[in-house]
C-alpha positions in Angstrom: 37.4 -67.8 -59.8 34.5 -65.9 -60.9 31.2 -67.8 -60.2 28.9 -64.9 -61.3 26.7 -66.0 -64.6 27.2 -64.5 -68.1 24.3 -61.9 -68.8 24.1 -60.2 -72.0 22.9 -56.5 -71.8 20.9 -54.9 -74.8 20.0 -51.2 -75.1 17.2 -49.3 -76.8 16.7 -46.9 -79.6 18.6 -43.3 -79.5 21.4 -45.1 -77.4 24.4 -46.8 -77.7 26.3 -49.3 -75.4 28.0 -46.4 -73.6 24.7 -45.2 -72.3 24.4 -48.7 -70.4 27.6 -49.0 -68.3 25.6 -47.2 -65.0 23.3 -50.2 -65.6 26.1 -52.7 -66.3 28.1 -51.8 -63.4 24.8 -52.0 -61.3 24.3 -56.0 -62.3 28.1 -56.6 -62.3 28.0 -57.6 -58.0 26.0 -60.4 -59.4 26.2 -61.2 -62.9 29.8 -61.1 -65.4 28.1 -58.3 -67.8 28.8 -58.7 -71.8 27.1 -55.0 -73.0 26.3 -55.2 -76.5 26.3 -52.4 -79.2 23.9 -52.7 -81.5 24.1 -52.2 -85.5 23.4 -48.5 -86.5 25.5 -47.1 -83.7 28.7 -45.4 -85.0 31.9 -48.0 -85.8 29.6 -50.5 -86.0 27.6 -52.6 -89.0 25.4 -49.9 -90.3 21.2 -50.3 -90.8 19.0 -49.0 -93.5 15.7 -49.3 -95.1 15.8 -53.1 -95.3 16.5 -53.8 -91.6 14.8 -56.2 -90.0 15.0 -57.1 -86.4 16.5 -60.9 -86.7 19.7 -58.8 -87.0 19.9 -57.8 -83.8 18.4 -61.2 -82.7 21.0 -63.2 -84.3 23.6 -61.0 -82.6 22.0 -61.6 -79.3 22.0 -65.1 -79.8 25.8 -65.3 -80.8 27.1 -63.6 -77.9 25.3 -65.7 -76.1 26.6 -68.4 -77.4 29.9 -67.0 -77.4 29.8 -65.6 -73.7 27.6 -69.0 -72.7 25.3 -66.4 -71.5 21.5 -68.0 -70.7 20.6 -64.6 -69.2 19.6 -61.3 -71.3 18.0 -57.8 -70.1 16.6 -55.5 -72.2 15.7 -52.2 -72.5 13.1 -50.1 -74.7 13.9 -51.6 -78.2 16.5 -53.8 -76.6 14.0 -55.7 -74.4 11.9 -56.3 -77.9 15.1 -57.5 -79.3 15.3 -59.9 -75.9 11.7 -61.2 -76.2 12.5 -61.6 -80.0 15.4 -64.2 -79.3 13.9 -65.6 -76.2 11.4 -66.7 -78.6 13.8 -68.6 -81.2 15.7 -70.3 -79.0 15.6 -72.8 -76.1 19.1 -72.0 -75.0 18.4 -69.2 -72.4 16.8 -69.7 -68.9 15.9 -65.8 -67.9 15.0 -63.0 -69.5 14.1 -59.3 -67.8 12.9 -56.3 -69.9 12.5 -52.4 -68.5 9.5 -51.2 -70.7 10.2 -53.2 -73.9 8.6 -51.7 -76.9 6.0 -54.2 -77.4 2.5 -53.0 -77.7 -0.8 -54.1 -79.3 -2.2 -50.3 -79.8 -3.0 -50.8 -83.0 -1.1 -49.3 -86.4 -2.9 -46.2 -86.2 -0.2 -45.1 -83.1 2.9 -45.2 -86.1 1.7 -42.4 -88.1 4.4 -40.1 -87.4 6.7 -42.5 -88.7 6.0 -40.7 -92.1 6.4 -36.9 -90.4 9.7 -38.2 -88.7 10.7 -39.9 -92.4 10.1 -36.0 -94.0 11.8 -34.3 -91.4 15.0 -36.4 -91.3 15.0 -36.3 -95.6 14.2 -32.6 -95.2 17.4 -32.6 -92.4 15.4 -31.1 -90.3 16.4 -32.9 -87.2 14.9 -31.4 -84.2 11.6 -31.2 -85.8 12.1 -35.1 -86.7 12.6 -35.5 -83.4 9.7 -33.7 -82.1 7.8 -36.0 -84.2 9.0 -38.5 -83.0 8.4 -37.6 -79.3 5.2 -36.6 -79.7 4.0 -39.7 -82.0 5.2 -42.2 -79.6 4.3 -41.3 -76.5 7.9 -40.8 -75.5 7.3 -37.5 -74.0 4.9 -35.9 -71.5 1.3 -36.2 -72.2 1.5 -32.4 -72.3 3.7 -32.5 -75.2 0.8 -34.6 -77.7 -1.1 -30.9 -78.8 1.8 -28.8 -78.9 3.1 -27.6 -82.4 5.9 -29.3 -84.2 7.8 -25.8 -84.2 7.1 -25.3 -80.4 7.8 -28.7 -79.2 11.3 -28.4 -81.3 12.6 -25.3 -79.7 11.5 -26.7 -76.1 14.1 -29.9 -77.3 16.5 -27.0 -78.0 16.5 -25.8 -74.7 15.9 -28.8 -72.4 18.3 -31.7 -74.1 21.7 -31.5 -73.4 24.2 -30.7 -76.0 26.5 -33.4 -75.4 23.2 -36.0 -75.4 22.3 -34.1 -78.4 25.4 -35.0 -80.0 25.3 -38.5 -78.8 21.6 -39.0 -80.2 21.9 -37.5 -83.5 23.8 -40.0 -85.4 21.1 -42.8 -84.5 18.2 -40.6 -85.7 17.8 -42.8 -89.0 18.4 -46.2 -87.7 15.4 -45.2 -85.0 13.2 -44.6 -87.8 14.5 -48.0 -89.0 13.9 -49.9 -85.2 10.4 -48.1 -84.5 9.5 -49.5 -88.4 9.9 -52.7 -86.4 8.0 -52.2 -83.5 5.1 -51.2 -85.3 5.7 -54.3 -88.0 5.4 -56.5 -84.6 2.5 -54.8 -83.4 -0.2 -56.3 -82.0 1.6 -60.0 -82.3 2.0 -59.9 -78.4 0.5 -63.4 -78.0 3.6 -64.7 -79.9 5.3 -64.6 -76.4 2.8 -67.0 -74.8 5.0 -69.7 -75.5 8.4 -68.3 -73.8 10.9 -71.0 -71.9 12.7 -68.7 -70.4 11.5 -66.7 -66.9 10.4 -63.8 -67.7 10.6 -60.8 -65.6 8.8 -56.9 -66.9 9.4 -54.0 -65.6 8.4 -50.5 -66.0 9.0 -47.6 -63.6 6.2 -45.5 -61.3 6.7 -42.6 -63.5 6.4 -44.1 -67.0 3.4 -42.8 -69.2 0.0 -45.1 -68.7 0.2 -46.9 -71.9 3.7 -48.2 -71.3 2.8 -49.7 -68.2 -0.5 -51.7 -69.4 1.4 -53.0 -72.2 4.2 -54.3 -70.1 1.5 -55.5 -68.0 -0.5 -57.1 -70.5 2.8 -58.6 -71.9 3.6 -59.9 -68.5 0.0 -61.5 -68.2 0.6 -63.2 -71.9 3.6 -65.4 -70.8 2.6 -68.3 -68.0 4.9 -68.0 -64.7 6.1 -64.2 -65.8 6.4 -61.2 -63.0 5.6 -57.7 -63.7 7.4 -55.5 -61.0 6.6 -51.2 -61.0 9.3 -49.8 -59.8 8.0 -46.7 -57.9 9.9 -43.5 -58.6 11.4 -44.5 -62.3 10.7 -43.2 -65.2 12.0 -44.8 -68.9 15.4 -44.0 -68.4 16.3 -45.1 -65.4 18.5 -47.7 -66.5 20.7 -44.7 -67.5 19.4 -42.6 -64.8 19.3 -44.7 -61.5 20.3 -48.3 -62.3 20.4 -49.7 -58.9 16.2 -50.4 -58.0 16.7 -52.4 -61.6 19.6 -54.2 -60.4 18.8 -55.3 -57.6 15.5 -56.4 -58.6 16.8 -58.4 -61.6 19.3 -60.5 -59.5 16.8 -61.0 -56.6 14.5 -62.4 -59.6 17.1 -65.0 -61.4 18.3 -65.8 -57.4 14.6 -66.9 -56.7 14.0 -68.8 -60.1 17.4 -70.8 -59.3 15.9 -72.0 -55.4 13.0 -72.9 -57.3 15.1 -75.0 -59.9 16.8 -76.7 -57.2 14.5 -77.2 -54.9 13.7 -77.7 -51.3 16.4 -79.2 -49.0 16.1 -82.9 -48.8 15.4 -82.8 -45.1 15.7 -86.7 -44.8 19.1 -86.9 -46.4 20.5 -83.6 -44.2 19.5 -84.9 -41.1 21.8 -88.1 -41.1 
């Protein structure tokens, strides 16, 4: 019989569900893991200019449903997706998110939305992606005053072919997902209200601004944890799973003592 609980599993922008099974086989000693792919990702229900985010959500919530899953963990754009349906339903009891791509930075930050936008109708790819790494803060800090041209050629050379190959087909549904994010900006206190436990993480490594928000997000919700995993960086659930893991399961373990309670010392001893 398998008494480990549902969990559903959602991943961020630029990936598909393949680029979670390290993470999914790290929760699966504890948890029975149902890894979602998202619309946009090849073979699967297309997005365009009119996305909106309930999609996902709505997805999220029907597995869950379907699974009987009251656990979800995101990740990046995933874990915005897991706050999202945390928030419209009272179904699930915990929810954990690595660096979820929440922020209250202002609308100022999505400007190379309309560079990346050019440069993918241009088909300039690379160079939309350079954009795109240097807008959002998903590179180095050393990357935010190099040229477009520069920063391009340095992808060239330092991305893998095969996660080249992997990433280019989601180019256009990121622009589509980051739209989101910066829609949602700012609306952080929305959370305040979660029923679910929440638990935020972000690794030792990630960039400064990623951190405070997932602290500040963390510091929003009443009863929440922010852990910083030392050594991580933002793809670590790809990258080295198991820290995550293992902190995930030690959090739902500890939030179901606390539902159940103390031992009833009177009744145990006789």
């Amino acid at each position: 019989m398998n008494d480990r609980p549902p969990l559903v599993l959602v991943g961020g922008a630029l990936r598909s569900a393949a680029d979670y099974r390290p993470l999914a086989d790290a929760l699966a000693p504890w948890f029975t893991v149902h890894l979602m792919e998202r619309r946009g990702r090849p073979g699967y229900e297309p997005i365009g200019p009119d996305y909106r985010i309930d999609l996902d959500v709505n997805d999220v919530l029907a597995r869950a449903e379907l699974t009987g899953a009251r656990i979800v963990v995101g990740h990046s754009f995933g874990g915005l997706v897991a706050l999202e349906a945390a928030r419209r339903t009272r179904d699930l009891t915990h929810v954990a998110v690595y660096e979820p791509g929440v922020s209250n930075v202002g609308a100022r930050s999505y400007a190379w939305l309309a560079d990346y936008e050019r440069l993918l109708t241009r088909g300039d790819e690379r160079r939309a992606f350079a954009a795109f790494t240097r807008g959002s803060g998903a590179g180095p800090p050393a990357t935010q005053h190099l040229p477009l041209w520069y920063l391009a050629l340095m992808i060239r050379i330092m991305v893998p072919r095969e996660r080249w190959q992997r990433m280019r087909p989601l180019l256009w549904a990121n622009l589509y997902e980051h739209r989101e994010v910066a829609r949602l900006d700012g609306t952080m206190a929305s959370y305040s209200a979660l029923r679910p436990q929440l638990l935020v993480l972000a690794g030792g490594k990630t960039f400064a601004r990623m951190k405070t928000a997932c602290r500040e997000l963390a510091g929003t919700v009443a009863g929440a944890e922010f852990h910083e995993l030392r050594g991580l960086d933002h793809f670590a659930p790809e990258e080295k799973p198991q820290a995550i893991a293992e902190t995930i399961a030690r959090f739902c373990a500890a939030q179901k003592r606390r539902e159940v309670g103390p031992p009833d010392r009177l009744g145990a001893a006789g």
